[in-house]
C-alpha positions in Angstrom: -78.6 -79.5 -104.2 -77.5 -80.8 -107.6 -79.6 -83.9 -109.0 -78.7 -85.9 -111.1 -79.5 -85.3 -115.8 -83.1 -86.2 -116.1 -83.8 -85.7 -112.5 -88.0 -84.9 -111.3 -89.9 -84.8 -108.6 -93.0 -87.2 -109.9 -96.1 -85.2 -108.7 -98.7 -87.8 -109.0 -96.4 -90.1 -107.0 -95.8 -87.9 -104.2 -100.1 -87.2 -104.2 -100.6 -90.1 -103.0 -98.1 -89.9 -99.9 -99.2 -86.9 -98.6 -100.8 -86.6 -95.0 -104.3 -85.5 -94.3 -102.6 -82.0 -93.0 -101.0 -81.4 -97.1 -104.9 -82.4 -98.3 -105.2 -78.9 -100.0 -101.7 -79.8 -102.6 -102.9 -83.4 -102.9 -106.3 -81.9 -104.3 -104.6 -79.1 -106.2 -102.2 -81.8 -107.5 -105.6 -83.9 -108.7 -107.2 -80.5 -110.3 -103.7 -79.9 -112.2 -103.8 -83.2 -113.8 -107.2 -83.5 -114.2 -107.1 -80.0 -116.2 -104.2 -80.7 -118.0 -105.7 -84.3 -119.7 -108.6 -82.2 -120.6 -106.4 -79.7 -122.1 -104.4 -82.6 -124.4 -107.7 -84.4 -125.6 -108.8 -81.0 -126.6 -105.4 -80.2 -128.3 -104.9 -83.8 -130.2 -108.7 -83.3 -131.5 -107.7 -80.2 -133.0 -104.5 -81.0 -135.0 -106.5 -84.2 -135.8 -109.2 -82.0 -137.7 -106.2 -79.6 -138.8 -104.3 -83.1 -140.7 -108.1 -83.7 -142.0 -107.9 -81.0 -144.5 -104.9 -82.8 -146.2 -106.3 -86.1 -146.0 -109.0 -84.9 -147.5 -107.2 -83.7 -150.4 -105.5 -86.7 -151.0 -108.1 -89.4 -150.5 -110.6 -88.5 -153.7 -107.6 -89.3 -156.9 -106.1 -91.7 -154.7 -109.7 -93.9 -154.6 -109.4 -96.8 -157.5 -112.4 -98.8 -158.2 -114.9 -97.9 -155.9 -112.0 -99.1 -152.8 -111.4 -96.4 -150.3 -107.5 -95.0 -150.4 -105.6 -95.7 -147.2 -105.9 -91.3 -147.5 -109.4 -91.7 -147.2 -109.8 -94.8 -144.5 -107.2 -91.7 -142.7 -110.0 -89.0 -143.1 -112.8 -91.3 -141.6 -110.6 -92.0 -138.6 -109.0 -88.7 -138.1 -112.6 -87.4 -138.3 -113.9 -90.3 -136.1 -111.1 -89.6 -133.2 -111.1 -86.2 -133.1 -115.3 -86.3 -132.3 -114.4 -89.3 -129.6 -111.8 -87.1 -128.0 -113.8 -84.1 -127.9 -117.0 -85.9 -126.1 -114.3 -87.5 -123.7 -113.2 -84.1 -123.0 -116.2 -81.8 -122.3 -119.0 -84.8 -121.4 -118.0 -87.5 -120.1 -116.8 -88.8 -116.6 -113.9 -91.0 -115.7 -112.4 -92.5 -112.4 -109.2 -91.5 -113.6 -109.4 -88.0 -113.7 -112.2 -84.8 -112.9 -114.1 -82.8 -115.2 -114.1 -79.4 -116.3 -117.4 -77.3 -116.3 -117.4 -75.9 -120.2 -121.8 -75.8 -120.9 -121.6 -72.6 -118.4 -119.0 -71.0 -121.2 -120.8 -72.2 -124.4 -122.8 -69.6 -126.4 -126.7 -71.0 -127.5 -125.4 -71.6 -130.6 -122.1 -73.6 -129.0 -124.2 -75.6 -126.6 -126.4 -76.3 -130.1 -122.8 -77.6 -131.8 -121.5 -79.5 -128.4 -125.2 -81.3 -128.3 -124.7 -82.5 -132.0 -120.9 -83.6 -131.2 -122.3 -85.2 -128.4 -124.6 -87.5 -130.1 -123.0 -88.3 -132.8 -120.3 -89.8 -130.7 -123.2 -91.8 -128.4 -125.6 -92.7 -131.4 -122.8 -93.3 -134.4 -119.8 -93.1 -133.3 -118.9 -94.9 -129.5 -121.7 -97.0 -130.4 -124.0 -98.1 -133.8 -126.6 -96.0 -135.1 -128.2 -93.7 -137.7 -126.4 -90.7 -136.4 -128.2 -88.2 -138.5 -126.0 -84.9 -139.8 -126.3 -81.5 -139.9 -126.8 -81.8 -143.6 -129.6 -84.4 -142.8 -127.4 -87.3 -144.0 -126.7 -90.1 -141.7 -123.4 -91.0 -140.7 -123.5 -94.7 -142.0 -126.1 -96.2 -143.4 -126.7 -100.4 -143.8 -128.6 -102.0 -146.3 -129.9 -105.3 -147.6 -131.3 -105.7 -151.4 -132.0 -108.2 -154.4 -131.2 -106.6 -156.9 -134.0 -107.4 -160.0 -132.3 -105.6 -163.0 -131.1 -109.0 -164.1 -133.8 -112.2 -164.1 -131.6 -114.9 -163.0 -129.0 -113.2 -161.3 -131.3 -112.4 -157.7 -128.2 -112.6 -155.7 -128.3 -110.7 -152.4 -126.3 -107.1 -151.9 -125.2 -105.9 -149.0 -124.6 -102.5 -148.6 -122.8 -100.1 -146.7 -122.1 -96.2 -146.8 -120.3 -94.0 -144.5 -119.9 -90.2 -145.1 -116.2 -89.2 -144.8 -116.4 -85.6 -146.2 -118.6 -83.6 -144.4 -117.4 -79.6 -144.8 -119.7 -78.1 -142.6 -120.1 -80.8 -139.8 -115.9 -80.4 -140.3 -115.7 -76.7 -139.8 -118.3 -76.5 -136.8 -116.5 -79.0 -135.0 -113.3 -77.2 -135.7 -114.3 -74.3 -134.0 -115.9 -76.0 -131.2 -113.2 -77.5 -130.2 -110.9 -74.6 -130.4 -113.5 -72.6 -128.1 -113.6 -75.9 -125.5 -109.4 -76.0 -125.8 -109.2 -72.3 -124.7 -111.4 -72.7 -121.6 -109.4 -76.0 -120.6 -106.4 -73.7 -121.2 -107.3 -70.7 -119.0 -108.4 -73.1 -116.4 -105.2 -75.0 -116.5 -103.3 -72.3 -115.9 -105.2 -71.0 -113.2 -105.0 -74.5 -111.4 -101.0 -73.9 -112.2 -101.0 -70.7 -110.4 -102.5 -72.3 -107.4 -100.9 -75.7 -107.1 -97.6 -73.0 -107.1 -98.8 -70.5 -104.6 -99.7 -73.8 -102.2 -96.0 -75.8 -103.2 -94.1 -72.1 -102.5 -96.0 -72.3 -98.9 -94.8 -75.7 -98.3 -91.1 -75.0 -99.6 -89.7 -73.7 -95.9 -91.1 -77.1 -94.8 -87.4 -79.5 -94.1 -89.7 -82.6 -93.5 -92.4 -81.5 -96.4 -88.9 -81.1 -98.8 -87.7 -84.5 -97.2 -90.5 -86.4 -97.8 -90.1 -85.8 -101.5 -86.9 -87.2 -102.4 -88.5 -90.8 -102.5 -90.8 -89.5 -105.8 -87.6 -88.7 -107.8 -87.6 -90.1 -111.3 -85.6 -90.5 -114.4 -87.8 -88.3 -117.0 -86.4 -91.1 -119.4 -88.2 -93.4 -117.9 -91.3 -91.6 -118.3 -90.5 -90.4 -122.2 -88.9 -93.6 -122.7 -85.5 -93.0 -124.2 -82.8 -90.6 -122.8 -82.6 -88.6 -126.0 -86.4 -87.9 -125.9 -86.4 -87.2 -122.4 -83.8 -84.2 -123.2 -85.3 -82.7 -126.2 -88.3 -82.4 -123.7 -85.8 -80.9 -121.4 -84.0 -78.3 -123.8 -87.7 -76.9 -124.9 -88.9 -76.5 -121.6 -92.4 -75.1 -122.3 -94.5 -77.7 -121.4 -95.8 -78.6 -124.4 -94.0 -81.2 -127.1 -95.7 -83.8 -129.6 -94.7 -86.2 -131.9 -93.4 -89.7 -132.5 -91.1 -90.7 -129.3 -88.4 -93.2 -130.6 -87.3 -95.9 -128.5 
């Protein structure tokens, strides 16, 4: 049957239409997705800390005057995000999608890293506090003084310092994450394999192949432009980021 450009069957819409006999593909479909969100927080966190080396780079001779270079403000939030993303992906729950198991994969000394991560995001990061470093620093630090150098100037300072540059907290996490990306990987792939062996099964099925045409979309739709939607198209591997223009 030819469809029309653009043309796909929308997974996650026909999930929910399935009957309680096509339970094992409506799971399968679940486990896909679930896998493959995992697999993209990991992925993002790591290009984020790859673009941190650059930022880094740039931020110091940018700096004027004791005010932070938009380079620099970059560096605290690609360093920020990528430790938020991370957490999201190998500790925290959501109604929106399942977890993967990744402590049962972690070395000592990765469990050691992934525990740091993990509260830095709870205790500094997600939410205010201390949030002491590896280096014994803490991550921001508030601060209230009079300063008495000057007699009759006793004017209140507030004060505020947040580490940006942080080579060995950087590198850790870098290598964390990687580890935690390849297990989501492997396991996304094995999920693929599955949800493929179950949808081949199904595939003789007039009614099952019937009931699907109501879950067709336009993929621009989904990528929001038609030229976007074809670049995605002509690659064809499944994996494509950047800016979409629309």
């Amino acid at each position: 049957m030819e469809y029309p450009p653009r043309t796909a069957l929308d997974l996650l819409s026909l999930k929910d239409s399935l009957s309680k006999e096509q339970s094992k593909l409506k799971g399968l479909i679940e486990r896909l997705y679930s896998a493959n969100s995992i697999k993209t927080d990991l992925q993002i966190a790591s290009d984020m800390l790859d673009s941190l080396d650059e930022a880094l780079k740039e931020a110091e001779p940018a700096s004027e005057n004791g005010v932070r270079s938009w380079q620099g403000n970059a560096a605290l939030a690609l360093i920020n995000s990528a430790i938020i993303l991370y957490v999201r992906a190998t500790k925290t729950s959501s109604k929106h999608r399942g977890t993967l198991e990744f402590l049962k994969h972690f070395s000592d000394d990765e469990k050691a890293v992934h525990s740091h991560l993990c509260s830095l995001r709870d205790d500094a990061i997600a939410h205010f506090g201390p949030g002491e470093t590896l280096e014994g620093q803490t991550w921001h630090t508030e601060a209230i003084f009079i300063p008495l150098d000057v007699r009759d100037d006793l004017r209140i300072l507030t004060a505020s310092r947040r580490l940006i540059k942080q080579r060995q907290l950087q590198e850790l996490a870098k290598t964390q994450i990687q580890t935690a990306l390849k297990i989501a990987e492997e396991e996304t792939m094995k999920r693929n394999s599955a949800f493929v062996a179950e949808l081949n099964n199904l595939s003789a099925d007039k009614d099952f192949i019937a009931s699907t045409i109501p879950h067709h979309i336009d993929l621009a739709a989904f990528f929001l432009s038609e030229e976007e939607a074809d670049k995605v198209l002509r690659d064809r591997t499944g994996k494509r980021s950047g800016v979409v223009n629309h």
